[in-house]
N, C-alpha and C positions, 0 to 999 in steps of 0.2 A: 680612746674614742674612735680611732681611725679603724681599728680593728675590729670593732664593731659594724661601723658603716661597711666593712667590705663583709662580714658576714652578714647584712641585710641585704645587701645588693647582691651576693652570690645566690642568694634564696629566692630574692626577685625577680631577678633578669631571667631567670630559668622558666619562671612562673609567668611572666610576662609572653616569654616567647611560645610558651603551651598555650595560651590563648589567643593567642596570634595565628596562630596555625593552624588550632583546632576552629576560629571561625574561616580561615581561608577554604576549609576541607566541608563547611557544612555547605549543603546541597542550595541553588539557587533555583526558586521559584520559575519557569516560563511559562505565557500561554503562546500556543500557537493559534494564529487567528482561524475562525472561520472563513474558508473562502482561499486559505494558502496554495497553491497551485503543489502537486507532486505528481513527476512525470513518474510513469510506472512502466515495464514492459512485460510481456507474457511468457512465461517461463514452460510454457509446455502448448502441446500443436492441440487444437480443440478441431472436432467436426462434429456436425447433426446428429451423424449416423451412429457416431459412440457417445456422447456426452450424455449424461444426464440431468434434470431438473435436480436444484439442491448440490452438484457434485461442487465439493469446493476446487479452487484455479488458484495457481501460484504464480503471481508477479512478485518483481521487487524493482525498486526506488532505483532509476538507472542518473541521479545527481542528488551532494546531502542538499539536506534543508535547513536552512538558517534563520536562526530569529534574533536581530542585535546581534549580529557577528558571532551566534554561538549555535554551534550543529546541533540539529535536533535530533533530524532525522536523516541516517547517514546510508550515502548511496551502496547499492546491495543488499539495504537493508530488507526481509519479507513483509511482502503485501498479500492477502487474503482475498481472496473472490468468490464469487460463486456464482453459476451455468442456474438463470431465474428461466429458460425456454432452449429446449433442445428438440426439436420439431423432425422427424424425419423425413426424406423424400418418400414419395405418396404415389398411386397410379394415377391415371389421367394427369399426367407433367406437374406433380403439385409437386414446387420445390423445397428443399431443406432450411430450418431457420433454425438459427444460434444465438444467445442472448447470454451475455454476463452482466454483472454490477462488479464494482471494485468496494471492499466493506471496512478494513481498516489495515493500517501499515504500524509497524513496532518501532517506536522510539529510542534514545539512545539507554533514557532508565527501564526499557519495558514496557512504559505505559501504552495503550491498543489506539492509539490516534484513527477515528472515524472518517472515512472518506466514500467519495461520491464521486460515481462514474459508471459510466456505461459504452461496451462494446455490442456491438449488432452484425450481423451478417445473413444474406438470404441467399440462396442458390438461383440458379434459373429454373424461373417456369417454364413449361415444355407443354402446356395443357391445348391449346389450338393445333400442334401437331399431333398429339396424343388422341386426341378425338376424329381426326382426320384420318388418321392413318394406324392407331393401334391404343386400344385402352390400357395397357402397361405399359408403354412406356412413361419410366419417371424423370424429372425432375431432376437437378444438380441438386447434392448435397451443398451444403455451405460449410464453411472451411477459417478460421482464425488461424496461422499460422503461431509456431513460435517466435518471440522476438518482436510480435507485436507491440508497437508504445502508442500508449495514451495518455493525457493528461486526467489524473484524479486530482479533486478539492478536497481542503479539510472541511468535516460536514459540519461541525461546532467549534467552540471556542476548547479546549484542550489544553490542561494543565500538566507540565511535566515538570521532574526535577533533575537540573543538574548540576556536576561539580565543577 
């Protein structure tokens, strides 16, 4: 009889511990709320004078992002943009205007977590001197550096999974 019970239990405990495991290893449900703050910074130098409407912009996530003590979205991770007004300097002193949004950042399973934000920058006007003194003279372009940081929001609620 004892010989028995240790060939049920050798069969068991084996079987026992594969289900143990294999629920530690299945993926955990998170949402990230709407409204989560992610700081982002500018991964490349942007001006008026070369950018274009539509041109997508590369930030990434310069701290991770945690939900319940669990990373979601980890710092260096790629953030997507895109250049919505790229204005050039103009005669009569009309200055250059630069405009991005921030659109979404990549989580730790891949899922495209949506975000919200916006960079601006104008040049100087030069138009009262321009008309004074010379109808071509323009206007400062406007200028985003690289390494620019901003704070983007999550734009929704956003479900991701992780292990």
């Amino acid at each position: 009889m004892k010989i028995q019970k240790c060939k049920v239990l050798s069969f068991i405990l084996p079987l026992v511990s594969c289900f143990l495991f294999a629920s530690l290893s299945i993926a955990a449900e998170i949402t990230i709320k709407a409204g989560t703050p992610v700081p982002v910074k500018l991964e490349q130098e942007l001006t008026s004078e070369t950018a274009t409407a539509g041109q997508t912009v590369r930030f990434t996530v310069t701290k991770d992002i945690t939900v319940d003590g669990v990373v979601v979205i980890k710092a260096g991770s790629e953030v997507v943009g895109e250049v919505v007004l790229a204005q050039k300097t103009g005669t009569f002193g009309k200055e250059g205007k630069l405009s991005l949004v921030v659109r979404h950042a990549t989580a730790v399973d891949g899922t495209m977590v949506p975000l919200r934000a916006t960079l601006s920058k104008e040049g100087e006007e030069k138009m009262a001197v321009s008309f004074l003194f010379c109808p071509f003279i323009k206007g400062t372009s406007s200028e985003i550096p690289v390494g620019t940081e901003s704070k983007a929001y999550v734009d929704y609620d956003t479900k991701i999974h992780v292990n």
